[in-house]
C-alpha positions in Angstrom: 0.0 0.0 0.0 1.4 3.5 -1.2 2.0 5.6 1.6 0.1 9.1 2.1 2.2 12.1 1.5 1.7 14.5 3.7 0.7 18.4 2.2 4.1 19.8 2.2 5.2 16.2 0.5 2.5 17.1 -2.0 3.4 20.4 -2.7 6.9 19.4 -2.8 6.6 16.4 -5.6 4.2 19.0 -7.5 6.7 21.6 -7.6 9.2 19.3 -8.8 7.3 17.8 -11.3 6.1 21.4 -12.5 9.8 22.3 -12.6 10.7 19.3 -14.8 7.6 20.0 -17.1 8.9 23.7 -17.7 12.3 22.8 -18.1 10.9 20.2 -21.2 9.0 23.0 -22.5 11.7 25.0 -22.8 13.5 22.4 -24.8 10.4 21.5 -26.8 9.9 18.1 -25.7 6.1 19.6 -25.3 4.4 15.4 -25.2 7.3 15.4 -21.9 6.1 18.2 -20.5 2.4 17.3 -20.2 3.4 14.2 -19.0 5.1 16.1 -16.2 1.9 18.3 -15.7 -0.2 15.7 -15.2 1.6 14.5 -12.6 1.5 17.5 -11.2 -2.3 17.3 -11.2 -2.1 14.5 -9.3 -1.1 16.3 -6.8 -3.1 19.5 -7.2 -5.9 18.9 -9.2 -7.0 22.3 -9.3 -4.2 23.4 -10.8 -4.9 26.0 -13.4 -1.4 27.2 -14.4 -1.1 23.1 -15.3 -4.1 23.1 -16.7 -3.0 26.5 -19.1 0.2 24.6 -19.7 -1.1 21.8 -20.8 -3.3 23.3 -23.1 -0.5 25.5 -24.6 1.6 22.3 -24.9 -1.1 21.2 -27.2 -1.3 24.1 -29.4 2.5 23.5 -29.9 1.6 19.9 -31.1 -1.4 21.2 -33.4 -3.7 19.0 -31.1 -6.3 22.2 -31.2 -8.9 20.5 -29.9 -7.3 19.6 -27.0 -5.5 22.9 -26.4 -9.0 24.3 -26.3 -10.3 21.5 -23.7 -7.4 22.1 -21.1 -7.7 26.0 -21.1 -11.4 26.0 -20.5 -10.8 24.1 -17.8 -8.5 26.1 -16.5 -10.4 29.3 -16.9 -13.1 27.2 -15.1 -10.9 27.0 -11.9 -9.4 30.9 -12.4 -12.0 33.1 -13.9 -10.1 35.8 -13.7 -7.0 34.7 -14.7 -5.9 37.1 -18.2 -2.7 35.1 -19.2 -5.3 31.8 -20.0 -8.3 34.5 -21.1 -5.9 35.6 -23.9 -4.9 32.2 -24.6 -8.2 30.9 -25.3 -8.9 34.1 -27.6 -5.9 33.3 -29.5 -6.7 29.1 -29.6 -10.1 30.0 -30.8 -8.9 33.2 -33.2 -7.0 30.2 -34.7 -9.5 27.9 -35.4 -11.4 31.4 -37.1 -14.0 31.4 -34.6 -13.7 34.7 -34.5 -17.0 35.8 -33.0 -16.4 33.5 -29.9 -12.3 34.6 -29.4 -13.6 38.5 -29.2 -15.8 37.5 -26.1 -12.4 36.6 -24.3 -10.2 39.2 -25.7 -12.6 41.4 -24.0 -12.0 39.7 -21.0 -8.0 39.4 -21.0 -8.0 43.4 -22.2 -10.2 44.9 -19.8 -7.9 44.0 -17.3 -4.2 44.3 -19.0 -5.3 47.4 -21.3 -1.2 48.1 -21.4 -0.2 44.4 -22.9 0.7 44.9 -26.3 0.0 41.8 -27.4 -3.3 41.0 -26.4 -4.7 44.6 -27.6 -2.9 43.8 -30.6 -4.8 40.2 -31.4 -7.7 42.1 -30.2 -7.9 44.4 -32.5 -6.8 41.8 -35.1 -9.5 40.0 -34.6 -12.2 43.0 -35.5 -10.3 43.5 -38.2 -10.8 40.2 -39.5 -14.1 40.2 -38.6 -14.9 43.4 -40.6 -15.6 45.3 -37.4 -13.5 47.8 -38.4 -14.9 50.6 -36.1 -14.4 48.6 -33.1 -11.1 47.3 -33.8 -9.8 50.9 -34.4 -11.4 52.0 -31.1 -9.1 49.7 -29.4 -6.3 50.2 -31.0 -6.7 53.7 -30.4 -7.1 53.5 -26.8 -3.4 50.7 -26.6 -1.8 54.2 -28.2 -3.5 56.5 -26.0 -1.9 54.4 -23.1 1.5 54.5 -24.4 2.0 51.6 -26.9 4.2 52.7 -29.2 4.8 49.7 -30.7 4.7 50.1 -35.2 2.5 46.9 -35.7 -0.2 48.4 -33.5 0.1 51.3 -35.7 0.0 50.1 -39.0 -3.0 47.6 -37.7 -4.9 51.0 -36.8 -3.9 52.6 -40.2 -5.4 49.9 -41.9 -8.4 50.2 -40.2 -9.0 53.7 -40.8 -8.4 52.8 -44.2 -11.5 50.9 -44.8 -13.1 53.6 -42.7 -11.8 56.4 -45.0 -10.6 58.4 -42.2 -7.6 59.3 -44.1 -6.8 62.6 -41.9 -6.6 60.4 -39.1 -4.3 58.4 -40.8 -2.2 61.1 -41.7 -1.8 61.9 -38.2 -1.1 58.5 -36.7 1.9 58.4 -39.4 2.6 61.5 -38.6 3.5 60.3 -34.4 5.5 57.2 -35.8 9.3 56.7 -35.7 10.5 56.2 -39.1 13.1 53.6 -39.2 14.7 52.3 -42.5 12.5 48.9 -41.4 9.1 50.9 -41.9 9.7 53.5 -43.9 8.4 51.8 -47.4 5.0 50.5 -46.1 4.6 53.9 -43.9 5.2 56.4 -47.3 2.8 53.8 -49.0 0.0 54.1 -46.3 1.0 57.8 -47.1 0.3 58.0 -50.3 -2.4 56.3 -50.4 -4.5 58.4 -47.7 -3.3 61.9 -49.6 -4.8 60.1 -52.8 -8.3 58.9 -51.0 -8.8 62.5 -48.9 -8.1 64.2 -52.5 -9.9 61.9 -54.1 -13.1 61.8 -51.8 -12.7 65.2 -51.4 -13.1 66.2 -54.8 -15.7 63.1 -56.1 -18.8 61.8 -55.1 -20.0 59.2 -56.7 -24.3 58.6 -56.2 -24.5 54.9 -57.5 -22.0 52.9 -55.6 -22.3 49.5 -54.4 -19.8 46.8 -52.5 -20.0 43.3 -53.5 -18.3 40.1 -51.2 -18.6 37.6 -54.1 -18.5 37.2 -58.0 -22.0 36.0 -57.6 -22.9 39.4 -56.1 -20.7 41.1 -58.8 -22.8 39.0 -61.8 -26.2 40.1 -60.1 -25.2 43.6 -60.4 -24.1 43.9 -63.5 -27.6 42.0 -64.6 -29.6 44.8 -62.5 -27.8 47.5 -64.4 -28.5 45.1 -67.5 -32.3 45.3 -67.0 -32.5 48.7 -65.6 -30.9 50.3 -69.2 -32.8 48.0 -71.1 -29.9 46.0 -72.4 -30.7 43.0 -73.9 -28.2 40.6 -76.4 -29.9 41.5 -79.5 -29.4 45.2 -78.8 -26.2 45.3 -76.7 -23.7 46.1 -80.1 -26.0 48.8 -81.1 -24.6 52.1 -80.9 -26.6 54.4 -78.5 -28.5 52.0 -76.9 -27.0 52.1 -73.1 -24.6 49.1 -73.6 -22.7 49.1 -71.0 -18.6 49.2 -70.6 -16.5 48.4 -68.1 -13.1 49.5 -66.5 -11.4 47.6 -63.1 -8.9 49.9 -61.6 -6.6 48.0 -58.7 -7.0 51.4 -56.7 -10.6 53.3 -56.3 -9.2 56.3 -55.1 -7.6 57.0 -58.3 -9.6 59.3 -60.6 -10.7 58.0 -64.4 -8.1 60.4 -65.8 -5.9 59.7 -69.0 -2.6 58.7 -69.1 -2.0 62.0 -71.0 -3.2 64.0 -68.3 -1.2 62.8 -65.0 1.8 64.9 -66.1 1.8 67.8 -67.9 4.8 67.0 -69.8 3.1 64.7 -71.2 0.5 67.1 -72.3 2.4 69.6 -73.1 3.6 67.8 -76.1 1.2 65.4 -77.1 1.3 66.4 -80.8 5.3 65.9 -80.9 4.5 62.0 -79.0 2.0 61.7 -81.5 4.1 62.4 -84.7 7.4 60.5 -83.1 4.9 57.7 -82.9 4.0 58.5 -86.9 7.9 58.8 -88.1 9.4 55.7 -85.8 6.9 52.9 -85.2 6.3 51.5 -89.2 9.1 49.4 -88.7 7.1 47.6 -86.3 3.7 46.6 -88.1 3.4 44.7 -91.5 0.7 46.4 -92.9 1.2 50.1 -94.0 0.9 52.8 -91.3 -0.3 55.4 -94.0 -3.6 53.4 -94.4 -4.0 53.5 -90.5 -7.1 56.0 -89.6 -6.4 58.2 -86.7 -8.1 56.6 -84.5 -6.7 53.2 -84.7 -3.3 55.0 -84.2 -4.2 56.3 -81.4 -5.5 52.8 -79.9 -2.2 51.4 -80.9 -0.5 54.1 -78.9 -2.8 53.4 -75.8 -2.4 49.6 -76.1 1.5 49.8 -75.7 1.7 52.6 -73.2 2.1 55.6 -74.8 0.5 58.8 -73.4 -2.9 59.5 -74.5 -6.1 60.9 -74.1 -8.0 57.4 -74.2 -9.0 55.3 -71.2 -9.2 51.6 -71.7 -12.4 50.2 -71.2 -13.9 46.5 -72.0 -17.2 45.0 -73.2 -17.0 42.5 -70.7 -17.5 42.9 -66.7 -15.3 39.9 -66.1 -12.2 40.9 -67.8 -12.2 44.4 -65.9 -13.3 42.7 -63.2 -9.7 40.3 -63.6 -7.9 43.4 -64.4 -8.8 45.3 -60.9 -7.7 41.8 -59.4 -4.4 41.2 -61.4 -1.9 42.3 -58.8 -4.1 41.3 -55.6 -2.2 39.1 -53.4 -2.9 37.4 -49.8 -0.4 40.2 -48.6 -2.0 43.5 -50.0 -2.0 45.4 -46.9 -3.8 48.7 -49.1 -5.8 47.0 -51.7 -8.8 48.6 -53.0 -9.9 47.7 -56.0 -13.2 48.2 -57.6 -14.6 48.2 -61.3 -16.5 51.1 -62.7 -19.8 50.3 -65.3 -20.0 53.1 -67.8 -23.8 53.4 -70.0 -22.6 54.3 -73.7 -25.9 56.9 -73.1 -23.7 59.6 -71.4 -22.3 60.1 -74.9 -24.1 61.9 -77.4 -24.8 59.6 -80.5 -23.6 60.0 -84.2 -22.4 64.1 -83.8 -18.9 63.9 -82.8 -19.9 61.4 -79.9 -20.5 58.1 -79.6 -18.6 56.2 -82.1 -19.4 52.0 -82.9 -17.9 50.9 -85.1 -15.2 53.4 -86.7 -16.4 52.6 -89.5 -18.8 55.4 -88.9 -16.0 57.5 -88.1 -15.9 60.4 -91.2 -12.5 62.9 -91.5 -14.7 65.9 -90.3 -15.5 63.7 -87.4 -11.7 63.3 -86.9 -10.7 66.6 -87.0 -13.6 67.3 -84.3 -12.4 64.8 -82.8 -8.9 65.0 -82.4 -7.9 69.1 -83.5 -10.5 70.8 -81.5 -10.9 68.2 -78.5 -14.5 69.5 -78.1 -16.2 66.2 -77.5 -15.6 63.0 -75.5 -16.2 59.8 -77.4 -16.3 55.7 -77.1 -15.1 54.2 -79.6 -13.6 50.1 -80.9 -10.8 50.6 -83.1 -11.1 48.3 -86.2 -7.2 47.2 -86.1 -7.3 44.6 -83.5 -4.7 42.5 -81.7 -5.1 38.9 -79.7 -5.1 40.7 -76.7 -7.4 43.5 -77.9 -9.8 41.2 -78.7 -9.5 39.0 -76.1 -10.0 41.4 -73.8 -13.1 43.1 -75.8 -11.5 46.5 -75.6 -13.0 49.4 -76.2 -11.5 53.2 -75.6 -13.4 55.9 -74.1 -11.5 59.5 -75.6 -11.5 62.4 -73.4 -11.3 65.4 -74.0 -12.0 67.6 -70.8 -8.4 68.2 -69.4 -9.4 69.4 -66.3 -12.0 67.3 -64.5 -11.5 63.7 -64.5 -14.3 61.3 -66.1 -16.2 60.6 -63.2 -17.2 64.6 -62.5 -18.4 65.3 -65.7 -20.1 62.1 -66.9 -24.2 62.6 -65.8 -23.9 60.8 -62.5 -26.9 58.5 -63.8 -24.7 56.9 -66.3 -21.8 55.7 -64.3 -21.6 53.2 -61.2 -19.0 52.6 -59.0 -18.9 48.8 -57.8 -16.2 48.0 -55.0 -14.7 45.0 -53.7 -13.2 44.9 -50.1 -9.8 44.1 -49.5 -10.7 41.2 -47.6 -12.9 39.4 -49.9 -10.3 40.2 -52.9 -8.7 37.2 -53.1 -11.6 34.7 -53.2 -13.0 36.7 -56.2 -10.1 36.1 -57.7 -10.1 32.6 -56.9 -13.6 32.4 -58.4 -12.3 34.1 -61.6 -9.8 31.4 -62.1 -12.3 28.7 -61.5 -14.2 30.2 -64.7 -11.8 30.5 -67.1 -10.5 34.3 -66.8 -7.0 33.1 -66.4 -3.6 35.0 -67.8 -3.5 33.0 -70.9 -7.2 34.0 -71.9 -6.7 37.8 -71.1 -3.2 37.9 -72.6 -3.7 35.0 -75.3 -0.1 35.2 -76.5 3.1 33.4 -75.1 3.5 35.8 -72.3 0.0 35.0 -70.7 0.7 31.1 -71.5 4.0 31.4 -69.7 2.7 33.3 -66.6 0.1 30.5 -66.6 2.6 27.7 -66.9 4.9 29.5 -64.1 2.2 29.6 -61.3 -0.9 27.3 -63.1 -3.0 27.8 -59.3 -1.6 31.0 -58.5 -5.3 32.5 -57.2 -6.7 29.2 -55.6 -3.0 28.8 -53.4 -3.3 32.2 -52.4 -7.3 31.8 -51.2 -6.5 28.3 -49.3 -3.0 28.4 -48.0 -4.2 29.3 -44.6 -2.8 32.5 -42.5 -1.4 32.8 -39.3 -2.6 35.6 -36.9 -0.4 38.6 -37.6 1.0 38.4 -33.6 4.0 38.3 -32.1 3.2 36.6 -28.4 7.3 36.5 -27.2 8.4 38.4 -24.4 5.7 40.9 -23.8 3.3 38.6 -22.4 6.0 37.3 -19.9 4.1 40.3 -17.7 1.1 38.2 -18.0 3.0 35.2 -16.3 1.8 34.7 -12.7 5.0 33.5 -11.0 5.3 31.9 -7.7 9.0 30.6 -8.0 9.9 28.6 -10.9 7.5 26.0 -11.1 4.5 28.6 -11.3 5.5 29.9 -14.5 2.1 30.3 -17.1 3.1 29.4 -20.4 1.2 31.5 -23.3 0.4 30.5 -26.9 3.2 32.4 -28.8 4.4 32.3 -32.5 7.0 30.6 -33.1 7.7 31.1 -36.5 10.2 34.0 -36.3 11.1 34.2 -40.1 7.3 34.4 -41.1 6.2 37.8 -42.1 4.3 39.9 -39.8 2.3 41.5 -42.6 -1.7 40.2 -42.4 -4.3 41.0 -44.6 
């Protein structure tokens, strides 16, 4: 028959096993050290730091569900306790039940308001959640406390983002230390805010809408479809409110021609336009003298050259790719959306709207293109595999001054965004149907980005993220230490080459 320890025998061998269990911890031998712990349970059942411990060990071994099991029960036993609080939070942020991890971030923050870390996940987690308002609140109130910390920062400035407080942000970049480490993404948030207070300053846009799937995308553009009257026997016709379509990668950049962002550029369109006439025959079979204007002018805009024309599509699923293109798991500032444009806000046959060029006559092009008095859509007739891949059409501007959205009757244009968020997985659905880089670029170069990365959009939408926190060292003031043995472990990352970027 075992013989009965006394208390102090019990404490004693618990202590020693807790000890042992830290020290394989440490090493990493994390199925040792819960083997250790629940020895010290056998002791004191009612251990919670064990019980936390245990639970952590498990998170290490990407046993989840039993992580979970062994911190509720020691939040059970402590309540109160705000290292095990957060620890949960974080178990549960990581199995992206994010509704149920805010309810014990609140928790762990209400008491440790100055812990980095856990106002940090906090916030995180509104963020992913789309609470964007809430999650800058508390962000706002870690700073106001004396976090000084850049990640908080950047996690706020992303926040205001999608809030399109860009003063604010302006501000909160203004009280950072820049430091050779931050300086890029800082003069990018930057920009980016001076470019959305101009923009939204300046524009305002009556018919805009925010879609969270392509199916959402599809139904819109089949509302705008039936409210114009378009059907498929009447969507070619000239005049008849077909609509066009342009995806920009940034919505807080204007509809303004290339021409146009730099007046050098402007200044000396006619001497462009003429280099273009003296040096480019060598590069096309077919004789450039039998070009019309406008076709030269799409061949200029096709290949990059400054000019008055922005590039527009007959299809809502190739702009709708080309506001996506660059879009990555990573981008932080995305904000892409695709603008709808009804062929109606042009005036028809009198120096307007223009489809096919056929219809285009030389006193048309002189109106056109010498006096600038009239803005026009137009499909060149000289076509590409891209060009017509991509169904491109080119709207021509001619107002220097305002950009497209200002002076277009606000009935005629809509604005439809996508959330950063939500980016990706449109993407992803894009792919799924076809609108890959070999059809929009049906040439060698679209084949061979194809060939280089063939699931590009789906690994990006199912590799699954880590939590953008960094749990080392700052949550060793969450510890509750009673000599060695007592030391809380706390779910931390351990990955320290991994990015700390999220989005």
């Amino acid at each position: 028959m075992a013989k009965k320890l006394s208390k102090d025998e019990r404490i004693l061998k618990h202590d020693e096993h807790m000890l042992q269990a830290s020290a394989f911890y440490e090493e990493k031998e994390y199925e040792s050290a819960i083997e250790c712990w629940q020895k010290a349970l056998e002791s004191m059942p009612d251990d919670d730091i064990a019980l936390n411990n245990i639970g952590v060990a498990y998170y290490r071994l990407n046993d989840i569900e039993k992580c979970e099991a062994f911190l509720l029960k020691s939040l059970k036993i402590s309540p109160d306790k705000t290292l095990t609080s957060a620890n949960v939070a974080i178990c549960l942020y990581n199995q992206e039940k994010y509704k149920e991890s805010v309810k014990y971030y609140r928790k762990s923050i209400s008491q440790h308001l100055q812990i980095y870390n856990v106002v940090y996940a906090f916030g995180d987690t509104f963020y992913t959640l789309g609470k964007f308002k809430e999650a800058a609140k508390y962000l706002q109130k870690s700073i106001d406390a004396g976090m000084e910390d850049t990640d908080i920062h950047i996690l706020l400035i992303k926040c205001l983002l999608r809030l399109e407080k860009f003063d604010e942000i302006i501000s909160v970049i203004d009280k950072i230390k820049i430091t050779d480490k931050n300086f890029d993404k800082l003069k990018e948030f930057y920009t980016l805010a001076l470019d959305g207070k101009k923009y939204t300053e300046k524009i305002k846009i009556k018919n805009k809408v925010t879609v969270n799937t392509l199916c959402e995308f599809i139904e819109i553009i089949n509302k705008l479809n039936k409210e114009n009257g378009i059907t498929k026997e009447t969507s070619s016709l000239p005049g008849c409110g077909a609509l066009v379509f342009r995806g920009q990668q940034n919505k807080y950049f204007s509809l303004v021609p290339s021409l146009f962002r730099n007046k050098n550029f402007k200044d000396n369109e006619q001497n462009i336009i003429q280099d273009f006439d003296l040096k480019a025959q060598a590069y096309f079979e077919q004789e450039m003298e039998h070009f019309d204007k406008v076709d030269k002018i799409a061949l200029m805009q096709h290949h990059g050259i400054p000019t008055r024309l922005l590039d527009f599509s007959e299809s809502p699923l190739i702009a709708l790719y080309f506001a996506l293109e660059n879009i990555v798991q990573k981008s932080y500032n995305a904000a892409p959306c695709v603008y709808a444009l009804n062929l109606k806000a042009f005036k028809v046959n009198k120096d307007g709207c223009i489809l096919p060029t056929k219809e285009v006559t030389s006193k048309q092009e002189n109106e056109i293109f010498k006096h600038k008095k009239e803005n026009c859509v137009f499909s060149p007739k000289l076509k590409n595999k891209r060009l017509t891949a991509q169904k491109g059409v080119f709207v021509l501007v001619n107002n220097e001054k305002e950009p497209l959205e200002t002076f277009v009757d606000e009935k005629y244009l809509t604005k439809i965004e996508i959330p950063q968020e939500k980016a990706v997985s449109i993407k992803n659905e894009l792919y799924n149907l076809g609108i890959t880089p070999s059809f929009v670029y049906p040439d060698f170069m679209g084949l061979a980005e194809e060939i280089k990365n063939p699931r590009k959009f789906a690994q990006e939408e199912t590799a699954k993220e880590e939590p953008n926190i960094d749990f080392e060292s700052i949550y060793k003031s969450l510890q509750l230490v009673n000599g060695a043995a007592r030391i809380g472990f706390n779910i931390e990352n351990d990955d320290k080459d991994k990015p700390k970027d999220k989005d």
